[in-house]
VOPAGU-2260 file (C-alpha; in pm, 1 decimal, decimal comma):
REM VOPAGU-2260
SITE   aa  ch    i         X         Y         Z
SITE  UNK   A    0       0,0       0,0       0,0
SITE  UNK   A    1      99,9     331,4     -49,2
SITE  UNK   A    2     240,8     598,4     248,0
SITE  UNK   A    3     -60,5     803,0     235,1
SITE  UNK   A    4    -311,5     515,1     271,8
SITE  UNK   A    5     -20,2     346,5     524,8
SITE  UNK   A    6     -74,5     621,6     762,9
SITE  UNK   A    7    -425,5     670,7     724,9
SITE  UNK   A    8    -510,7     276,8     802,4
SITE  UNK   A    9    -275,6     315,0    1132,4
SITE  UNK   A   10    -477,9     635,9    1261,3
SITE  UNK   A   11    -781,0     520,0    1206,5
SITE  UNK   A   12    -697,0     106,5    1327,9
SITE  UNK   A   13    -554,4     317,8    1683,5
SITE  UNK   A   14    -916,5     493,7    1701,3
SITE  UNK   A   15   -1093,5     179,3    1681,8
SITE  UNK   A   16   -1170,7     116,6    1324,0
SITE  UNK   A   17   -1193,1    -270,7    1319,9
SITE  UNK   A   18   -1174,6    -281,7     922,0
SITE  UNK   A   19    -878,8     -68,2     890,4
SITE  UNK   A   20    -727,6    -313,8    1135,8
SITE  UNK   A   21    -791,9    -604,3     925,3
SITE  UNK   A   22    -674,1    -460,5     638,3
SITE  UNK   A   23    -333,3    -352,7     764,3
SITE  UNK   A   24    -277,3    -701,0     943,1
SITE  UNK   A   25    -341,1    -874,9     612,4
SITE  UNK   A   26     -97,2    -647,5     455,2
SITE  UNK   A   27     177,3    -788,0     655,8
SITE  UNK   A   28      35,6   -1177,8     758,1
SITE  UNK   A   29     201,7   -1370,1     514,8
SITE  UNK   A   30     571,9   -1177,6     575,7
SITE  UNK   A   31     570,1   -1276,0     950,7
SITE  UNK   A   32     441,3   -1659,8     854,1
SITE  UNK   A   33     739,3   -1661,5     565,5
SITE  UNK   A   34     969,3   -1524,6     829,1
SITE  UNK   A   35     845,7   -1740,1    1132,0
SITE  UNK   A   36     858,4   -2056,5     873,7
SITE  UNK   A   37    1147,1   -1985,9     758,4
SITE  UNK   A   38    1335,7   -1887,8    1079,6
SITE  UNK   A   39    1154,8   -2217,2    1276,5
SITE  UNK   A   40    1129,1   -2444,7    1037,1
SITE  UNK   A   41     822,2   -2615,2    1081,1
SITE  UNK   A   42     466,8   -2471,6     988,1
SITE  UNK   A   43     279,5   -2565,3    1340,2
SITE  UNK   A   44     556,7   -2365,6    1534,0
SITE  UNK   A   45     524,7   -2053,5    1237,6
SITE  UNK   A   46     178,4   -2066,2    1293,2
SITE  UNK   A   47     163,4   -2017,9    1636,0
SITE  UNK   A   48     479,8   -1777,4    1605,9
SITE  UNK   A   49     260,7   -1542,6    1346,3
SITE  UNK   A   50      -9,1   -1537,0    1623,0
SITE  UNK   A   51     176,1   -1396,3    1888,2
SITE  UNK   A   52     351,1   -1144,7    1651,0
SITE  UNK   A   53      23,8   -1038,2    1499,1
SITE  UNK   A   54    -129,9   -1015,3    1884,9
SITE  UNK   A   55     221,3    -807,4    1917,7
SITE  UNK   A   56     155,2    -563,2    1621,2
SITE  UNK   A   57    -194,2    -471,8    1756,4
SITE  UNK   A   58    -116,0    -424,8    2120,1
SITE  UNK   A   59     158,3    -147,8    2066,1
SITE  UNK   A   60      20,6     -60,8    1728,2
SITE  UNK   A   61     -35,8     319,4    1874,3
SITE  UNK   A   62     299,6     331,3    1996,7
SITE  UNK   A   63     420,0     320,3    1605,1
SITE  UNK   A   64     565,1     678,2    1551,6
SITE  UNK   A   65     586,8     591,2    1167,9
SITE  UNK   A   66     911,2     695,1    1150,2
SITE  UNK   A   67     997,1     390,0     934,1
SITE  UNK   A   68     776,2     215,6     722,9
SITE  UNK   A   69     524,5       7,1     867,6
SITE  UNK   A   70     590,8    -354,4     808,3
SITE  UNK   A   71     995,4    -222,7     902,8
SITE  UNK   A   72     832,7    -187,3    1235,0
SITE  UNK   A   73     682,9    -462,7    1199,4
SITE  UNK   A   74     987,4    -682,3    1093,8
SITE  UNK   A   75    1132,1    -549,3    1402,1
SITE  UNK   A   76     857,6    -682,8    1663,7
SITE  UNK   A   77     856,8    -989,6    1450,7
SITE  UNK   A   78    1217,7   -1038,0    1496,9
SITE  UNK   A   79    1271,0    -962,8    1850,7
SITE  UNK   A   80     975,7   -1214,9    1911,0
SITE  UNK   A   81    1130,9   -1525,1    1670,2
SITE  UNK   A   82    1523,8   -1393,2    1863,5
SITE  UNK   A   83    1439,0   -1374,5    2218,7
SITE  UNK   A   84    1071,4   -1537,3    2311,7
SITE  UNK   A   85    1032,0   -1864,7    2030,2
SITE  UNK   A   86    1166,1   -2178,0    2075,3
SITE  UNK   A   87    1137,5   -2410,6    1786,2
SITE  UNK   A   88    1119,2   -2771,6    1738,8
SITE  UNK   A   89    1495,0   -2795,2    1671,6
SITE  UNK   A   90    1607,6   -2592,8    2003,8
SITE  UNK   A   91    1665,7   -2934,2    2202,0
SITE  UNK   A   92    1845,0   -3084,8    1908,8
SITE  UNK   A   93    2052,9   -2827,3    1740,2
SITE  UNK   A   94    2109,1   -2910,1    1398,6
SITE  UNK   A   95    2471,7   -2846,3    1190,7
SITE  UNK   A   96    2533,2   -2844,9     843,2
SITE  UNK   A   97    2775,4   -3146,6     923,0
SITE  UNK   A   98    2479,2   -3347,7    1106,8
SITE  UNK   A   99    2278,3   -3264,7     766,9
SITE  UNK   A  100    2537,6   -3359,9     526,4
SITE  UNK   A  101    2621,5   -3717,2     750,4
SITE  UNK   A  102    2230,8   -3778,3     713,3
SITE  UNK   A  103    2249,8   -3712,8     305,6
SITE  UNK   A  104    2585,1   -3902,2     284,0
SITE  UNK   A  105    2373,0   -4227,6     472,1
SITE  UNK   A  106    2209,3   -4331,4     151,1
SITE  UNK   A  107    1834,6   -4368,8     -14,2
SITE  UNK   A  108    1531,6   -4607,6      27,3
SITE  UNK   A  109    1328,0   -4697,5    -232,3
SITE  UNK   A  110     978,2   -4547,3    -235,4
SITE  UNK   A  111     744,7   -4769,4    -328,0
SITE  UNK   A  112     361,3   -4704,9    -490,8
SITE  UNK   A  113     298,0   -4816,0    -118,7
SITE  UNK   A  114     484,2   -4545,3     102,2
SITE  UNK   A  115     339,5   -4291,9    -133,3
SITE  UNK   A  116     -20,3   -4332,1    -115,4
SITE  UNK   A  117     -28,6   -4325,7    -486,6
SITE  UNK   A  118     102,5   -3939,7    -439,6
SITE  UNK   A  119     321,8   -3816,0    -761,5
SITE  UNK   A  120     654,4   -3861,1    -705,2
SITE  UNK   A  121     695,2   -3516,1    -835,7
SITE  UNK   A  122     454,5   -3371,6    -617,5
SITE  UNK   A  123     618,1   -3539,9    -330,4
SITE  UNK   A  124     977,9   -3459,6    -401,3
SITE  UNK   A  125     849,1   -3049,2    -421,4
SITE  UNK   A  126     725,6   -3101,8     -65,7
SITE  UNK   A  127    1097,2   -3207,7      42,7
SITE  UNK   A  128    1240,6   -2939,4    -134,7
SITE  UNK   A  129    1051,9   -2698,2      64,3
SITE  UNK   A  130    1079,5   -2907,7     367,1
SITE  UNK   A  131    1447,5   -2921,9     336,6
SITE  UNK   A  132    1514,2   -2560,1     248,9
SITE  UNK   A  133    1363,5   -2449,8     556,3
SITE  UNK   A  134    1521,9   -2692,4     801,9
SITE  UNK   A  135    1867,9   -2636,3     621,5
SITE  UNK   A  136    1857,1   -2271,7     767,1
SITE  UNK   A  137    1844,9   -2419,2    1127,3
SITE  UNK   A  138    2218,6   -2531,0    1047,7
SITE  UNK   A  139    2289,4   -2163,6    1092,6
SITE  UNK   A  140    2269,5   -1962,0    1441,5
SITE  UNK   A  141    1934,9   -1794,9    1453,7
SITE  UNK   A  142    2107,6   -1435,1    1468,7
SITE  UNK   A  143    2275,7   -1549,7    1119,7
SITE  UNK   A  144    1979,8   -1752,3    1017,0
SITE  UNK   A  145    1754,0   -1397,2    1069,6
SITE  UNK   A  146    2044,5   -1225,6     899,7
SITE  UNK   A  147    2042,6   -1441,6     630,1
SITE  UNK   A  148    1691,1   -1425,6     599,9
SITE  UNK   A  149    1621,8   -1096,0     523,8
SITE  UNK   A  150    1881,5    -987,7     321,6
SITE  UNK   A  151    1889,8   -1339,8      92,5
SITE  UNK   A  152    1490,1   -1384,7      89,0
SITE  UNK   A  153    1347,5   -1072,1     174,8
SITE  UNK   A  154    1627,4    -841,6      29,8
SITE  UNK   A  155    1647,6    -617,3     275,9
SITE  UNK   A  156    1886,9    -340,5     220,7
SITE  UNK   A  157    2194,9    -364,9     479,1
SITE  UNK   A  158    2025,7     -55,3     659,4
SITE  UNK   A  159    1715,2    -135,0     699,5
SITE  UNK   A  160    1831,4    -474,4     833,1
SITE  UNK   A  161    2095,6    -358,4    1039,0
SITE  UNK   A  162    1836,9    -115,7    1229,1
SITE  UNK   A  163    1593,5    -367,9    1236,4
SITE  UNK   A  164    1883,9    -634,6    1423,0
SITE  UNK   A  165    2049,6    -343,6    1601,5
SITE  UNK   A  166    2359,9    -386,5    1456,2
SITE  UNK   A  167    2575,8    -165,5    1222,9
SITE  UNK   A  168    2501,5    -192,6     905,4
SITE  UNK   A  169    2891,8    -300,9     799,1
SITE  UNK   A  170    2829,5    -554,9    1090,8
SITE  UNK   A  171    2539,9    -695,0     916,9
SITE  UNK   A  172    2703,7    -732,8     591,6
SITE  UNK   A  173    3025,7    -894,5     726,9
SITE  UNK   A  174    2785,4   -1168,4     872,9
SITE  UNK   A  175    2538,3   -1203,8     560,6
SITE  UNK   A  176    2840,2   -1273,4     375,4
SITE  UNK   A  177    2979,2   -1558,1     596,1
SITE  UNK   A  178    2622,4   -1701,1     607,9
SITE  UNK   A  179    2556,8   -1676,3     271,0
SITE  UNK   A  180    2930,0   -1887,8     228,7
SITE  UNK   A  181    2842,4   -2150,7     433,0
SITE  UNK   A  182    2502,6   -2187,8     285,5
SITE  UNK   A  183    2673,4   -2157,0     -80,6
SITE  UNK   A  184    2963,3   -2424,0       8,0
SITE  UNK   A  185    2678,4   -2657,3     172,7
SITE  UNK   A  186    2459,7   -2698,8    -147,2
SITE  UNK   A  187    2747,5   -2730,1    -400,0
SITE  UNK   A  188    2842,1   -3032,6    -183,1
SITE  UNK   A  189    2467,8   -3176,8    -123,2
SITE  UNK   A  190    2233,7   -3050,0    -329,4
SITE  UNK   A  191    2104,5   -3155,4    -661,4
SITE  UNK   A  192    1964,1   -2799,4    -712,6
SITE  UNK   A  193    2327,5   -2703,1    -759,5
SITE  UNK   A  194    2564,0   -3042,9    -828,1
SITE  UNK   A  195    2379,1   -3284,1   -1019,5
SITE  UNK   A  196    2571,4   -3528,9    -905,7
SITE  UNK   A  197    2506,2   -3503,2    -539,8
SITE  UNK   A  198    2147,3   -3561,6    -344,1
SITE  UNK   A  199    1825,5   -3553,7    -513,8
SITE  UNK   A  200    1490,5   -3529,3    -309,4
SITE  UNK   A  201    1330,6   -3797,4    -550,4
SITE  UNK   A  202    1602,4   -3998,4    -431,9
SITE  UNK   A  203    1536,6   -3948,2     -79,8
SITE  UNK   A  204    1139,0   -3992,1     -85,2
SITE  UNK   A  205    1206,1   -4325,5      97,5
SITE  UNK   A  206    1438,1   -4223,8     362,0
SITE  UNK   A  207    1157,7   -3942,9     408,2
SITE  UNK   A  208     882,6   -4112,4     429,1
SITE  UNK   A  209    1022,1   -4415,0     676,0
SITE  UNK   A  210    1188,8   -4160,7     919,6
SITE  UNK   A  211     830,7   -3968,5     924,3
SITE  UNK   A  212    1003,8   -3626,2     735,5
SITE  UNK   A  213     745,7   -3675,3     461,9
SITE  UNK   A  214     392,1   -3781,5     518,8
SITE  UNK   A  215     226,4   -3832,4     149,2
SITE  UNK   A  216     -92,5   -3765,8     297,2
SITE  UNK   A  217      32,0   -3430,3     452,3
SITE  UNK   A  218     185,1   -3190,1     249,1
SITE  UNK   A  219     222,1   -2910,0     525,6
SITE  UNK   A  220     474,2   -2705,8     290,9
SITE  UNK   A  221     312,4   -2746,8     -36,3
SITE  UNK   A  222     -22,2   -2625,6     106,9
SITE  UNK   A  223     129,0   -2290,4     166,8
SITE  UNK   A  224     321,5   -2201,2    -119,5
SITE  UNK   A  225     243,9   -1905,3    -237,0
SITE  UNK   A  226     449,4   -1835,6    -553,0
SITE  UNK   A  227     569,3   -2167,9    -732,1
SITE  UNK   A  228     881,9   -2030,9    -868,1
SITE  UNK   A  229    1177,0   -2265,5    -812,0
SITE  UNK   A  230    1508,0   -2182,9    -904,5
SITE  UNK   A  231    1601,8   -2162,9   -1261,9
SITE  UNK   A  232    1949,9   -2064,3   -1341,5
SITE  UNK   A  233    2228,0   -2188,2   -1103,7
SITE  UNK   A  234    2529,8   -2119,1   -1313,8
SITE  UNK   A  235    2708,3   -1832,1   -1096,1
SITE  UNK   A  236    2803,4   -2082,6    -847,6
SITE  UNK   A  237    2918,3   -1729,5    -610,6
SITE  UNK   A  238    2579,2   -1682,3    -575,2
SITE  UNK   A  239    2452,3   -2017,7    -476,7
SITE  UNK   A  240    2260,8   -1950,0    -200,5
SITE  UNK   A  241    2005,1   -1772,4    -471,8
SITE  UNK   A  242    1846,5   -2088,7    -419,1
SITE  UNK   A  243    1674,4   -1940,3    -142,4
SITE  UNK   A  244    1651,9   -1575,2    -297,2
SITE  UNK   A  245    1419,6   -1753,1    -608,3
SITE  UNK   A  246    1262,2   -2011,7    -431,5
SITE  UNK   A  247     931,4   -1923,8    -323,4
SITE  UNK   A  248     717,4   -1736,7     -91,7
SITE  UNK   A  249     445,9   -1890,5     170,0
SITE  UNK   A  250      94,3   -1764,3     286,2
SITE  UNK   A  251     -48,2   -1801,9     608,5
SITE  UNK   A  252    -416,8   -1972,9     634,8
SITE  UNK   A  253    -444,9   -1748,7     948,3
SITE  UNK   A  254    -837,7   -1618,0     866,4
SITE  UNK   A  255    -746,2   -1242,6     983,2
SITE  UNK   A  256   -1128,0   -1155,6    1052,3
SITE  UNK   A  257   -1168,8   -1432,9    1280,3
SITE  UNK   A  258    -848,9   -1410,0    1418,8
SITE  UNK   A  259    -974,4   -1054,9    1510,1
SITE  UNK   A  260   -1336,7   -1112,3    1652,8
SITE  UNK   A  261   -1216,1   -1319,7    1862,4
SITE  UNK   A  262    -936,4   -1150,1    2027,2
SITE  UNK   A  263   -1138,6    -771,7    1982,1
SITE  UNK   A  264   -1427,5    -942,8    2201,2
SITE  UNK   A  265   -1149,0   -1091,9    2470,6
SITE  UNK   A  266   -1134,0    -790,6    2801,4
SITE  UNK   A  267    -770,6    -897,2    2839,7
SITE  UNK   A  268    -685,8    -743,2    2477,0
SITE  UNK   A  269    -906,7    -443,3    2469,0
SITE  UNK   A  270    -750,5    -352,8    2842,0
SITE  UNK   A  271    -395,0    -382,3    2656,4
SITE  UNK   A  272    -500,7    -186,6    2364,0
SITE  UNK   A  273    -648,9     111,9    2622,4
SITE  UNK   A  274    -330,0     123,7    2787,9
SITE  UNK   A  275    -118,2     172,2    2498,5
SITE  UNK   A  276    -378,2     427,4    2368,6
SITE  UNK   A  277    -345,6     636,5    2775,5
SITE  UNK   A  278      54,8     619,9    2765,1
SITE  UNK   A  279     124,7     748,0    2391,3
């Protein structure tokens, strides 16, 4: 949305306008699912992430000076949430790029018409893709993973980023680039996207489905896509971690009116909201 109509949604959401609310949580809902996803690496804990961002957003919306652009702001309550408050389901077993590439190295299983339900092994080897792009960023620490994320998949300019992460904005560069090399030299070793000779997720449908990864009758990932656009040139082998950048985006299933009428009708939220509206 434009400035004008930015600011004028945000004046009249903080006097009460329900609609105007709606309208400027939808702007941003898929961003903080794509960013929760994609920083915890499974949809149930993005999900419930997005919720308690969104709840975040509205509670100290009148507190937004607007001295940055909205969903800036809103990036930065999103990542100071998914940083400091989130655990995901990898926190009690970190994962490494080694652990991932020992796991790859370990060999395939043959999926049979059984262990796919009959499901396309196309359709099915998509869904790991996506899978496996998202838990591959857990390899990284989740400063460098957030790092990574916004200036790879949301490109970010180092600025904006670095104000968003409190950090300088050379700071933030420095560690993009060692992220982005680690992430690079990672898929040229492992991933068919890149080295054709290395793993392929039709290969791995087996090992997948038998180690519960991959349920045939649950695509969790696929059901969110939002733009199918894999990657299509992966020549410029300096910028391998494009893989990410062309990838796709998700959308959240979060119904924002509902989401709204319910929380609107709770006392606990509309006491929040009356306090932010008494101290700004």
């Amino acid at each position: 949305m434009d400035k004008k109509n930015e600011q004028e949604l945000i004046q009249a959401a903080i006097q009460g306008d329900s609609g105007a609310l709606e309208e400027l949580l939808l702007s941003v809902r898929d961003q903080i699912f794509t960013l929760a996803l994609r920083m915890l690496g499974s949809v149930t804990d993005a999900e419930d992430a997005a919720s308690e961002i969104l709840i975040k957003v509205m509670c100290n919306l009148s507190a937004f000076r607007q001295e940055s652009a909205f969903s800036t702001w809103v990036y930065r309550i999103a990542v100071n949430t998914l940083l400091t408050t989130r655990k995901s389901m990898f926190a009690d077993q970190p994962l490494s790029f080694e652990i991932m590439g020992q796991d790859i190295e370990a060999g395939y299983i043959e999926a049979s018409q059984k262990d796919t339900c009959g499901v396309d092994h196309e359709v099915l080897a998509d869904e790991l893709k996506l899978s496996c792009t998202n838990v591959m960023l857990q390899c990284l620490k989740p400063e460098d993973r957030c790092i990574f994320i916004l200036g790879t998949m949301f490109k970010l300019d180092s600025q904006n980023a670095a104000d968003i992460l409190n950090i300088s904005a050379e700071n933030y560069r420095q560690r993009l680039s060692r992220s982005r090399k680690k992430v690079g030299d990672f898929l040229k070793q492992y991933c068919g996207l890149v080295n054709k000779d290395s793993c392929s997720c039709q290969k791995r449908l087996g090992v997948a489905i038998k180690t519960h990864r991959l349920n045939p009758q649950h695509l969790e990932y696929s059901d969110h896509v939002k733009i199918e656009n894999f990657i299509q040139n992966m020549e410029d082998l300096d910028e391998i971690s494009d893989v990410y950048r062309e990838e796709v985006r998700f959308c959240s299933h979060l119904e924002i009116k509902e989401f709204l009428k319910k929380l609107l009708q709770s006392r606990q939220l509309n006491e929040v909201m009356n306090e932010g509206r008494e101290t700004a």
